[in-house]
C-alpha positions in Angstrom: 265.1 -44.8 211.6 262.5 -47.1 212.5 264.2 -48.6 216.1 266.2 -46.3 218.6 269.1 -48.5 218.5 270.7 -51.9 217.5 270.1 -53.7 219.8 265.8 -53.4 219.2 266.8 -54.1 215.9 268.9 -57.1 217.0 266.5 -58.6 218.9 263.8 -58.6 216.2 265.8 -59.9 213.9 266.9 -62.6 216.4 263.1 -63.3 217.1 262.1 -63.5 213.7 265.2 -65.7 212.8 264.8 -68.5 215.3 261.2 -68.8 213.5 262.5 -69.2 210.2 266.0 -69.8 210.1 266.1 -69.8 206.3 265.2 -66.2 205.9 267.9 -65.4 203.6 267.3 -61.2 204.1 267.7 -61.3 207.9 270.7 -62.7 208.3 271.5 -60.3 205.4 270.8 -57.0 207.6 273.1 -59.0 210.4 276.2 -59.1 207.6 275.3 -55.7 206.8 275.5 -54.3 210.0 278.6 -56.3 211.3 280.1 -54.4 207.6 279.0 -50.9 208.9 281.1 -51.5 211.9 277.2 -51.4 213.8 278.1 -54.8 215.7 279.9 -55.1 219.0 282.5 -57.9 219.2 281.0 -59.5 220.9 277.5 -59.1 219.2 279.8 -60.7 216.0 281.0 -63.3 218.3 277.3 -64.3 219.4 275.5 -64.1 216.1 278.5 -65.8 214.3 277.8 -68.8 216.7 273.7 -68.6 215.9 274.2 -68.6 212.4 276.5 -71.6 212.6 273.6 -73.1 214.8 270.9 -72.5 212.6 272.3 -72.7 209.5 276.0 -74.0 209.1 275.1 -78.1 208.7 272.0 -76.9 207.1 273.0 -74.0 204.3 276.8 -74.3 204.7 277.3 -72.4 201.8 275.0 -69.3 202.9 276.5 -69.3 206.3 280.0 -68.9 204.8 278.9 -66.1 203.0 277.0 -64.0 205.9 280.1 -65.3 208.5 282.7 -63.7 206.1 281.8 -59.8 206.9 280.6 -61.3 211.2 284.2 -62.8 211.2 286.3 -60.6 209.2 285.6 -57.5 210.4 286.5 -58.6 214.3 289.7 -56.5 214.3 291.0 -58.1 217.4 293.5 -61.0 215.1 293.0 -63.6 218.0 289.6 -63.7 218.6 289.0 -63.4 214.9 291.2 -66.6 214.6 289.5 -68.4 217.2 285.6 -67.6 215.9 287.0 -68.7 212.8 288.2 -71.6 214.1 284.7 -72.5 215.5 283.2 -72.1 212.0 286.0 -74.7 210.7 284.7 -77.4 212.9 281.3 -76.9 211.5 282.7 -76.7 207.9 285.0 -79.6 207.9 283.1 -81.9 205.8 283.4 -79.4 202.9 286.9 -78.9 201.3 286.1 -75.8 199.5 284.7 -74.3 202.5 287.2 -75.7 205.2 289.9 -74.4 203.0 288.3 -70.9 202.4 288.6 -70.9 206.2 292.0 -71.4 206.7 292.7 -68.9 203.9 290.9 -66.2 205.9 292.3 -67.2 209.3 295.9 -67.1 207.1 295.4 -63.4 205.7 293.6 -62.5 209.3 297.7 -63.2 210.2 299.1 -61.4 207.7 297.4 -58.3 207.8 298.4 -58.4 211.6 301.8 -59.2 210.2 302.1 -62.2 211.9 303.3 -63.7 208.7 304.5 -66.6 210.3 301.5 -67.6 211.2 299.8 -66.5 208.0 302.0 -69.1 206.0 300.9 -72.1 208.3 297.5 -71.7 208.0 298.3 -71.3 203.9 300.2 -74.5 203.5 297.9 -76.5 205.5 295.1 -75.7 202.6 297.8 -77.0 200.1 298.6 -80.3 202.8 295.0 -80.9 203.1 293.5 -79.9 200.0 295.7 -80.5 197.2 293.7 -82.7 195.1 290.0 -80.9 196.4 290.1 -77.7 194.0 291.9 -74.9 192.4 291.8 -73.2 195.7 295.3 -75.0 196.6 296.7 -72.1 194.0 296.3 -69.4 195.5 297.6 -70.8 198.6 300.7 -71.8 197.0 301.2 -68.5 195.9 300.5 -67.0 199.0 302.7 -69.3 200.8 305.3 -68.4 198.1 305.0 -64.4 198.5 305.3 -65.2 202.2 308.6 -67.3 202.3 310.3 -64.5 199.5 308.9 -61.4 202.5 310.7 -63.9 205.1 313.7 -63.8 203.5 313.3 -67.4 203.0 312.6 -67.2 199.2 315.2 -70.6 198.6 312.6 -72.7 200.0 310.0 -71.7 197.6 310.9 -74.4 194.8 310.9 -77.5 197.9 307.3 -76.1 198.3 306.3 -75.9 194.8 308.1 -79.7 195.0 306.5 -80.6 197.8 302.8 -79.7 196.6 303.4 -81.3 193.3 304.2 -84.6 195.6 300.6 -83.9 196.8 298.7 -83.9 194.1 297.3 -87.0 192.1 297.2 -87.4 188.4 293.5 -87.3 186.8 292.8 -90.7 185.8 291.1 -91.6 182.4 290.7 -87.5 182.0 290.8 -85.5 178.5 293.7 -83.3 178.4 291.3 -80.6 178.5 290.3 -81.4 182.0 293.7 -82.2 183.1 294.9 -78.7 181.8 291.8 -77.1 184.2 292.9 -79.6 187.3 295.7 -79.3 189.9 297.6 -81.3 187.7 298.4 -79.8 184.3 299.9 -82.2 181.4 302.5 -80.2 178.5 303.4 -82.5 175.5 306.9 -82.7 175.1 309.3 -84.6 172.7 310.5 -87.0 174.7 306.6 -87.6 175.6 304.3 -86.2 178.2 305.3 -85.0 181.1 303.1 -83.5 183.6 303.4 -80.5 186.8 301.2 -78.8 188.3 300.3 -75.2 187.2 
C-alpha cells in the first residue's frame, strides 16, 4: 500500500480537497473508506462536516450521496442522529433531500429498535412533504409497519386519513399524471373519486 496508514492518506486527500473541492473521486475514496469500516467516528464526524462545508449548498446532491456511507455507518444511533441532523440544516431547501434525511435518521431508530422514535421521524416526511414527491410513500408504509409492530395497528387507517388530508389535488393535470402523483384519481360510476395510492 502506497501510505503507512489512514491518516497520511487522510491528510492528502484533505489537502488536495480543500484545492478543488469538486473532485468528485476524492471524496469518493473518503465514502469508501468510512464503508470499509477504515474511519474513526470521529474521522466520519469531521469529514461529514467538511463535505457539508465544501460541497453541501454547492453539490447538494453529491454530498448526499458521499454523506450516506460517512453517516450511516456511525454505529453509535445518537451521534449518527445528531450528524444527521447537521446535514438536514444544510439540506432543508431541498424536499427530496431533507426528506431522504429524516428517512435515514428514522431507520437509524429502528435498527436500534427505538421504533418509537423511528415512526416520528417517518411521519414528519409525510407532514412536511406530502405534496413534494413519491418519497411520502414509503414513509407511509413505514409508519404503517411501525404502528402494526407497536401493537397500535388500529391507528393505521387515521394515518392513511390523515396523509390523504395532506395532500393536494393536481390541478389542470392528465389523468396520467395524476395516476403517477400523490394523488391517484379511479373512475367510478357515481363519477371520479380520488385517494391517494
Amino acid at each position: 500500500m502506497l501510505f503507512r496508514s489512514s491518516d497520511q492518506c487522510l491528510k492528502l486527500l484533505e489537502a488536495g480537497l480543500r484545492r478543488c473541492v469538486g473532485f468528485a473521486p476524492g471524496w469518493q475514496v473518503i465514502a469508501e473508506m468510512a464503508e470499509a469500516e477504515q474511519l474513526s467516528l470521529d474521522q466520519k464526524i469531521r469529514w461529514s462536516g467538511l463535505l457539508l462545508k465544501f460541497c453541501g449548498r454547492k453539490y447538494p446532491d453529491f454530498a448526499f450521496d458521499v454523506l450516506r456511507p460517512l453517516i450511516g455507518t456511525i454505529r453509535d444511533v445518537d451521534e449518527q442522529i445528531s450528524t444527521w441532523s447537521n446535514a438536514f440544516k444544510i439540506f432543508q431547501h431541498r424536499s427530496d433531500l431533507s426528506a431522504s434525511v429524516l428517512m435515514a435518521q428514522g431507520e437509524a431508530w429502528e435498527a436500534a429498535g427505538r421504533l418509537k422514535k423511528a415512526g416520528e421521524c417517518y411521519r414528519r416526511v409525510v407532514q412536511r412533504y406530502a405534496n413534494a414527491g413519491p418519497f411520502v410513500i414509503n414513509a407511509l408504509q413505514n409508519s404503517e409497519r411501525i404502528l402494526v409492530a407497536l401493537g397500535m395497528a388500529d391507528r393505521v387507517i387515521a394515518l392513511y386519513r390523515s396523509a390523504w388530508g395532506l395532500v393536494d389535488k393536481p390541478k389542470d393535470a392528465f389523468s396520467e399524471f395524476r395516476k403517477q402523483s400523490n394523488w391517484r384519481s379511479e373512475e367510478r360510476r357515481e363519477g371520479t373519486e380520488c385517494r391517494p395510492r
